[in-house]
VOSEGU-423747 format. One record per residue (C-alpha): residue number from 1; x, y, z; residue in three letters. Coordinates in Angstrom, 1 decimal, padded with zeros to 4 digits, always signed. Layout:
N
@num=NUM&u=X&v=Y&w=Z&residuo=ALA
...
This chain:
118
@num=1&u=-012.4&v=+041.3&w=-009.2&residuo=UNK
@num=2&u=-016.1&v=+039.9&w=-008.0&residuo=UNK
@num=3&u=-018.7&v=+042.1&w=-007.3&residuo=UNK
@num=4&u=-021.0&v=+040.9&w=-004.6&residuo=UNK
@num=5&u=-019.0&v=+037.3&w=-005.3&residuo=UNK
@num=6&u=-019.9&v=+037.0&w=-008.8&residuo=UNK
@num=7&u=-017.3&v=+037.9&w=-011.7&residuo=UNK
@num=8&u=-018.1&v=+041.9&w=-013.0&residuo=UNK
@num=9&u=-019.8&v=+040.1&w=-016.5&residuo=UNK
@num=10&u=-022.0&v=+038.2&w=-015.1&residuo=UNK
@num=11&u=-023.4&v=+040.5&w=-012.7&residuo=UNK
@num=12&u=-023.2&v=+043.4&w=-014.6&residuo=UNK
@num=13&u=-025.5&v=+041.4&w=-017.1&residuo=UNK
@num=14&u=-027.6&v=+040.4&w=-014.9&residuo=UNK
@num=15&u=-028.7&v=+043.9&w=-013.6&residuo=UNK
@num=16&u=-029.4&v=+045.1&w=-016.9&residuo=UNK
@num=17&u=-031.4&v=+042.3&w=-017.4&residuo=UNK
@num=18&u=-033.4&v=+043.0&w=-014.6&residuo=UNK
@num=19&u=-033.8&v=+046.7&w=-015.1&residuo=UNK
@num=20&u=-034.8&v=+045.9&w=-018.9&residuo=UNK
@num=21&u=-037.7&v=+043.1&w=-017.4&residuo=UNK
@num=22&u=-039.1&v=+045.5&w=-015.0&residuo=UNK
@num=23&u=-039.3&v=+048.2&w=-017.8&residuo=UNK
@num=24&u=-041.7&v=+046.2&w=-019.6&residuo=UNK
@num=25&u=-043.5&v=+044.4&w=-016.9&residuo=UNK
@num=26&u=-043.4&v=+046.4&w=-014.3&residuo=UNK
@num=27&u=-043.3&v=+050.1&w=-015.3&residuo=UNK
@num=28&u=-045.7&v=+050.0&w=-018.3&residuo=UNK
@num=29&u=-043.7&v=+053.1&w=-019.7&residuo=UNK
@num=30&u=-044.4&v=+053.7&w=-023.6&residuo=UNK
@num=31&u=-042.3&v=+052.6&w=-025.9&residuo=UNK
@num=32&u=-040.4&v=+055.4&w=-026.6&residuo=UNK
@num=33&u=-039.0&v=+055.8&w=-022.8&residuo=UNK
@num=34&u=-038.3&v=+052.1&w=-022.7&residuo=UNK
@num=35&u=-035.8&v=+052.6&w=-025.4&residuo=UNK
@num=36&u=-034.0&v=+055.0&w=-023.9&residuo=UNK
@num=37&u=-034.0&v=+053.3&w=-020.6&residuo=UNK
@num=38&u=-033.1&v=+050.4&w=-022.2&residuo=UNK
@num=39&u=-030.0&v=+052.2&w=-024.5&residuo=UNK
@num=40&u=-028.9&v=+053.6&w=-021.1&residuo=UNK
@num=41&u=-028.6&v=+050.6&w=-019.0&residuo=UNK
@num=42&u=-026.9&v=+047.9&w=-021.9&residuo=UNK
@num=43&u=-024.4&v=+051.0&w=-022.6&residuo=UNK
@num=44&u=-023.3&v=+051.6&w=-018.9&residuo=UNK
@num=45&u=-023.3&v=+047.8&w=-018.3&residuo=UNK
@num=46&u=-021.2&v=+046.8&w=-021.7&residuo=UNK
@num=47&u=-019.0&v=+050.1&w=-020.4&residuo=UNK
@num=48&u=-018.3&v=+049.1&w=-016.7&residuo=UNK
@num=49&u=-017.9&v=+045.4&w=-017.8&residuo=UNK
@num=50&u=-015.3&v=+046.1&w=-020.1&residuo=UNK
@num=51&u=-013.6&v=+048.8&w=-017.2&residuo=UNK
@num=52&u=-014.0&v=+045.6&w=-014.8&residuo=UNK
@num=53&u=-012.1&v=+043.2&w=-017.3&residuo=UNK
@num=54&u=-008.4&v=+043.5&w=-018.6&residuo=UNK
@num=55&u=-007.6&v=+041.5&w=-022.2&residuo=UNK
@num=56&u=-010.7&v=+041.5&w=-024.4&residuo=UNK
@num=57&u=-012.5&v=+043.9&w=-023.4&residuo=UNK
@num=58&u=-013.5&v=+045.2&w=-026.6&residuo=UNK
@num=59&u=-016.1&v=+042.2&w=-027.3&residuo=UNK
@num=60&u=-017.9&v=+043.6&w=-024.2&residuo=UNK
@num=61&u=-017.9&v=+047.2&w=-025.0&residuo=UNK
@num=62&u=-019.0&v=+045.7&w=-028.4&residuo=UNK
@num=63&u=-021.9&v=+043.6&w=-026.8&residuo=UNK
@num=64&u=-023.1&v=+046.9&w=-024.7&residuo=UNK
@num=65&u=-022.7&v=+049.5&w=-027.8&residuo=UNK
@num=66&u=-024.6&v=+047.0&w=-030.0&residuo=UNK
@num=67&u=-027.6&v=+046.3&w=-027.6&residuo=UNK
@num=68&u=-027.6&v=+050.1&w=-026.8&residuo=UNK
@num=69&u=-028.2&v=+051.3&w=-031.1&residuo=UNK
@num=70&u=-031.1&v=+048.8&w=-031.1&residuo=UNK
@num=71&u=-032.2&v=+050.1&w=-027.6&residuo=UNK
@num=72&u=-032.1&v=+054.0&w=-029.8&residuo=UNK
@num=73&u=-033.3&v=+052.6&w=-032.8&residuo=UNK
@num=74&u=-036.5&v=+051.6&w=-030.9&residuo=UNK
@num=75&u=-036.8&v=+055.0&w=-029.3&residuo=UNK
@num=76&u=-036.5&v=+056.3&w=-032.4&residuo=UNK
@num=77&u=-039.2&v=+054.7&w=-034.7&residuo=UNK
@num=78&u=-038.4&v=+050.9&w=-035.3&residuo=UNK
@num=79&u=-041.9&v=+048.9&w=-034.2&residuo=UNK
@num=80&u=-040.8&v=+045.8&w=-032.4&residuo=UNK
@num=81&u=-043.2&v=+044.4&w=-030.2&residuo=UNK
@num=82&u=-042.2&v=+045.5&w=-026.4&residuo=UNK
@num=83&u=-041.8&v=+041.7&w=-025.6&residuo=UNK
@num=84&u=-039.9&v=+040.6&w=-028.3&residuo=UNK
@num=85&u=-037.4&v=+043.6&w=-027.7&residuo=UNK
@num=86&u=-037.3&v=+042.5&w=-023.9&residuo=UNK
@num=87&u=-036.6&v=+038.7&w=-025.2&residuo=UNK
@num=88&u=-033.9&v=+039.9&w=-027.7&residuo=UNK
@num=89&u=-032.0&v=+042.7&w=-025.1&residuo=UNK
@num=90&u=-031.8&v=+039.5&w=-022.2&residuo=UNK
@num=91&u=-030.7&v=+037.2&w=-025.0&residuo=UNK
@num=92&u=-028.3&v=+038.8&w=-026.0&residuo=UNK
@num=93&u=-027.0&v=+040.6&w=-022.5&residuo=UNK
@num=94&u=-027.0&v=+036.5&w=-021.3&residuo=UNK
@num=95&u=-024.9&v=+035.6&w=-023.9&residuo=UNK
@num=96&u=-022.3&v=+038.3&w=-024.1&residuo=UNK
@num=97&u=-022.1&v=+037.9&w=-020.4&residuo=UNK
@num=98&u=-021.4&v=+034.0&w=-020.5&residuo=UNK
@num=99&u=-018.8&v=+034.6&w=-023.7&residuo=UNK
@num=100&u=-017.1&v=+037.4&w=-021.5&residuo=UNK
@num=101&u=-016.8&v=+034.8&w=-018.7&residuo=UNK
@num=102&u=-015.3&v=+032.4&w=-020.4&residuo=UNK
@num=103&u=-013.0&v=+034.4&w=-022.9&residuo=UNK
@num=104&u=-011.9&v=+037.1&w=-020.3&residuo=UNK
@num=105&u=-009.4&v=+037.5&w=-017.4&residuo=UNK
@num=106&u=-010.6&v=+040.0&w=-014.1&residuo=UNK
@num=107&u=-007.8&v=+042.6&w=-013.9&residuo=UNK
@num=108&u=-007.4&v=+041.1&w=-010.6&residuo=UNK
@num=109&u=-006.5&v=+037.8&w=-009.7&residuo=UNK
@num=110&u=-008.5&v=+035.3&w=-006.8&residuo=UNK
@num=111&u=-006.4&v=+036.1&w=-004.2&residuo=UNK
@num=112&u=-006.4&v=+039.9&w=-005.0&residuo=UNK
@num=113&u=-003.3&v=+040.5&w=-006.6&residuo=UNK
@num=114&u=-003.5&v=+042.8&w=-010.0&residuo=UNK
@num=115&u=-002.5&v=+040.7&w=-013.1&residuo=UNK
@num=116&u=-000.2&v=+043.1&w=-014.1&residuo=UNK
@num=117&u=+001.9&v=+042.3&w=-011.2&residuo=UNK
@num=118&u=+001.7&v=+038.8&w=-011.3&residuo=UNK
């Protein structure tokens, strides 16, 4: 499966590492909002990349619940500076995204055919 010709991982990733740069940068919300923004957009992301993938897909459910509890615990009274949680929430969506890619088969093949049938 490739969304807009890119595997669901790394594309997925890269939107919420977009939407989590433009919360800071962009936006100027406090840091409570960004937080929940932030938990919102790495838990759908780790969700729908783990829907998009069939073996593994735990690691990136994994990857989105863990980014997601920092994402709270920042709404919720942990004082990280708004740039190092930005830095941290891309690091970590980058590499999740590249270890799914590597580590985990679409649940449909190149030439469209579901792996199941293959």
């Amino acid at each position: 499966m490739k969304i807009l010709g890119r595997e669901p991982a790394v594309f997925f990733g890269l939107v919420a590492a977009v939407i989590q740069l433009l919360s800071v940068t962009v936006t100027h919300w406090d840091i409570d909002t960004q937080g929940v923004i932030n938990a919102v957009v790495v838990a759908l992301a780790g969700f729908l990349t783990a829907w998009a993938v069939s073996a593994e897909a735990t690691f990136a459910a994994l990857t989105g619940l863990l980014k997601a509890s920092f994402a709270l615990m920042l709404a919720f009274g942990l004082h990280v500076d708004p740039n190092l949680q930005t830095a941290v929430m891309v690091a970590v969506t980058a590499v999740g995204a590249f270890w799914v890619r590597a580590h985990v088969d679409a649940a449909i093949a190149r030439d469209g055919v579901p792996r199941a049938a293959q």
